[in-house]
N, C-alpha and C positions, 0 to 999 in steps of 0.2 A: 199490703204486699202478700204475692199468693203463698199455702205450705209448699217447699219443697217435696215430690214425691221422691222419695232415694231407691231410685233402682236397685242400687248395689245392695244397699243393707235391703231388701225384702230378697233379693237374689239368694243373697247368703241364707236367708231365712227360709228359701223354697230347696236349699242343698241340703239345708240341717234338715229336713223335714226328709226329703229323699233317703239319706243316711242313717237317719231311724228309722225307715220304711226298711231298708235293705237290710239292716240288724235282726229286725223282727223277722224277715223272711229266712235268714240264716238255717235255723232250727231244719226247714222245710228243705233244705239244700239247693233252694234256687236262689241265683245269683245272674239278676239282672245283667247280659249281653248287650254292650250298644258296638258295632262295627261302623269307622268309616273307612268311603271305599272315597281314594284321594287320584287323581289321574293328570299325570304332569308337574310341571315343578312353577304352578299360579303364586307367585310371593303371599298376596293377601289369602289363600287357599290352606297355607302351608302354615300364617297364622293361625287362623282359625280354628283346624284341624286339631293343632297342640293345643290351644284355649277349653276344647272340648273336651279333648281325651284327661288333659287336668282334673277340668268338674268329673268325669266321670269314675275316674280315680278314687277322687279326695271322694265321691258318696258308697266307695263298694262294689262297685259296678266291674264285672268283666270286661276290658274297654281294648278295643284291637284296631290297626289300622293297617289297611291295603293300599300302598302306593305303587301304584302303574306307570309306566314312563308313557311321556308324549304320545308315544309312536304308537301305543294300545288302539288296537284297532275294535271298533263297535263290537265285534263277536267275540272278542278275547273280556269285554268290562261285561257284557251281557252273560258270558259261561260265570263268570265269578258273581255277580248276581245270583244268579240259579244256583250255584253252589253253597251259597249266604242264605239264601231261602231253603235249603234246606237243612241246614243246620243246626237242630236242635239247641244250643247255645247261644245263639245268634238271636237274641228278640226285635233288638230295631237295627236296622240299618240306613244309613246316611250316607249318599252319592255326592259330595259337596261340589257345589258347581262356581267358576264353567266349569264343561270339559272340552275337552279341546276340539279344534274347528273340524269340522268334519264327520264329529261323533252326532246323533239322532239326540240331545238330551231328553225332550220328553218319551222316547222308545225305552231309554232306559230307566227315567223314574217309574215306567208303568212295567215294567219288566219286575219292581220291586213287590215280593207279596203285601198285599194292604197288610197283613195285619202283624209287617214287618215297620211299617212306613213310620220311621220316626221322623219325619220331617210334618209330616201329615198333608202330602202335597197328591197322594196319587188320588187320581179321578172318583176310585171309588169312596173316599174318605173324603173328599170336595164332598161329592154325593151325600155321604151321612150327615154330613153337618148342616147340609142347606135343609133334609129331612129330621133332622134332629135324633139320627143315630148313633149313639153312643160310640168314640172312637179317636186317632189321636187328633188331635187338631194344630193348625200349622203355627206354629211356636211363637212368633210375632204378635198377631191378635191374642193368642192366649196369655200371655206375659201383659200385656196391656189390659185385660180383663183383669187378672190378677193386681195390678199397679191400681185398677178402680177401686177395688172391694177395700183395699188396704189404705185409697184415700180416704174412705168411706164413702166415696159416691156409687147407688146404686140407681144402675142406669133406668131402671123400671117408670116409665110416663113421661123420660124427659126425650128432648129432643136432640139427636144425635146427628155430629155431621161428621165424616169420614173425605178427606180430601185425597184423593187417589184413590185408582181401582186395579191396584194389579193382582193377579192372581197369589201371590205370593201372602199379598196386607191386605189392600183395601177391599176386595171382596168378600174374604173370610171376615174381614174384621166385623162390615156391615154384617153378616148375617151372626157373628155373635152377640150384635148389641142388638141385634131382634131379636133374636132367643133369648136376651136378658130384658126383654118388654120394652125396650126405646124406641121410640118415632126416629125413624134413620131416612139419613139423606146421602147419597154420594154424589161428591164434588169430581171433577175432574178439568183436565185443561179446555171442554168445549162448554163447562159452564156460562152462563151466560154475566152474571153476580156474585160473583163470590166473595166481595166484604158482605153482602147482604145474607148470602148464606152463613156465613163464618155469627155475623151480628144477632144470628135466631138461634145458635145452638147452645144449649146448656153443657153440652157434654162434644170438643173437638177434638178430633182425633187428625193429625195431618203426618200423610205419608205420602207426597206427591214429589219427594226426590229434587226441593229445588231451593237451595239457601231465601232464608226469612221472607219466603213467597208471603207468606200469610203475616198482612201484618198487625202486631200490638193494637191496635186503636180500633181495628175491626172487632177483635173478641168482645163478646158479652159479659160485661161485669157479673162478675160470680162463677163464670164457667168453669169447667174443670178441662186442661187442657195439656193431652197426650199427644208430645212432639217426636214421632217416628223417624223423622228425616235424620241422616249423617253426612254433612256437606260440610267437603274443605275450600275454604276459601285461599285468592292469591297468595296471603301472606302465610298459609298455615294453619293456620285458626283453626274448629271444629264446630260447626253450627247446625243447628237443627230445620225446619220448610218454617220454625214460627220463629218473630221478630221478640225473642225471650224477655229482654226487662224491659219493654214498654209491655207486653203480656202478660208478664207478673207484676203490674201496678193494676191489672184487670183483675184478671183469672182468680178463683181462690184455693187451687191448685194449679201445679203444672210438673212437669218432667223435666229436667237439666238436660243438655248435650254437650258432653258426653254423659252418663252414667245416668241415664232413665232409662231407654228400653233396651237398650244391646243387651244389657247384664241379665234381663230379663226371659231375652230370646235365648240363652245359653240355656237357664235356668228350667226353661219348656220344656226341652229338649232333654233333658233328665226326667221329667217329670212323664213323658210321654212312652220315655223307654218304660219305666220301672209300670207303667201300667199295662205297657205291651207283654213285660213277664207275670204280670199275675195274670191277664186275659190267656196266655199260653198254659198255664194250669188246668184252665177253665173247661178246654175245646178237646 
């Protein structure tokens, strides 16, 4: 049976770690700003939103939130933008999406200064990462990188498969596990094999948005196996893209759904502000 990786408790463990970062920085009178800018009243938006500004609370953190009604028009979220980028206080900022129908969203994540971008989504932070520029990276793949290190699997000469390619996961993620030396493959829905690919990787990574797509009996005994997806099924449930205990009779890790990466992706997302305020010292 495979270990358990526990999201939550390494979560807590990457907040404890932010919170004595933020201690330390005290002295120096800088006190990590995270902003989010919220537009509309999205039920799952208005979770998350709270979920975030909590963690950033609970480590120290400056932590402010903009909520705009529906009706906010593209020029009224972009003024507030530009007015967030310049605000000395302000180190990361977070647009959580959607936003509502109408609005440009990628006009206005690129609207955001990079070297505000706590999400780590804007083009030029894509950019750094595919070139190996030091900078934030998008919280999802980074939380999963971290979830390795703490399984002790280090990706370095194994062979990596990543099943979905959005810009969000599956891209960044493949390009963190080549920067972490793995043979990387990405999967998606015009693969042609995909038990056969799933059957070669040492190291899966699935984020292809589609309840127990990938099944148990394909993994590779011994793999270590990072289940990204959050799929609710008809009756309720909460399921991950992998078919989990036929998986964990394989895998010698794996991630639970719920509480392997979600907790994870919070946890980035602290992690990326509190670097955004010492790089703002830096400049």
């Amino acid at each position: 049976m495979a270990q358990l990786i526990d999201g939550k408790a390494i979560a807590a463990q990457v907040r404890g770690e932010v919170a004595r970062a933020v201690k330390e920085l005290a002295p120096t009178g800088l006190v990590p700003g995270l902003t989010v800018v919220r537009v509309g009243d999205d039920p799952a938006s208005a979770v998350y939103v709270r979920g975030k500004r909590k963690d950033s609370e609970e480590v120290g953190f400056r932590s402010v939130e903009h909520h705009l009604p529906a009706t906010a028009t593209q020029p009224e979220i972009l003024a507030l933008v530009a007015k967030l980028n310049a605000d000395p206080l302000v180190h990361g900022i977070l647009v959580q999406l959607p936003l509502p129908k109408g609005v440009d969203e990628r006009a206005v994540l690129e609207a955001i200064d990079p070297r505000k971008d706590a999400d780590g989504f804007h083009p030029y932070n894509v950019g750094a990462l595919s070139i190996g520029i030091p900078g934030p990276r998008p919280c999802t793949p980074a939380g999963v990188m971290r979830l390795l290190r703490e399984a002790g699997c280090d990706p370095k000469g194994k062979r990596a498969l990543v099943v979905g390619r959005s810009n969000i996961v599956g891209k960044p993620m493949a390009m963190m596990l080549l920067e972490a030396h793995a043979t990387v493959t990405v999967a998606h829905s015009r693969t042609a094999d995909l038990p056969a690919e799933v059957g070669r990787a040492d190291v899966l990574v699935a984020a292809i948005g589609k309840a127990e797509l990938v099944k148990g009996a394909w993994v590779k005994p011994g793999a270590v196996v990072i289940d990204v997806g959050m799929n609710r099924l008809a009756g309720g449930k909460l399921v991950g893209d992998v078919e989990f205990a036929a998986a964990a009779e394989r895998a010698s890790a794996i991630t639970p759904v719920p509480g392997g990466v979600g907790p994870m992706t919070r946890a980035m997302l602290l992690v990326n502000t509190l670097e955004l305020a010492r790089a703002s010292v830096r400049r």
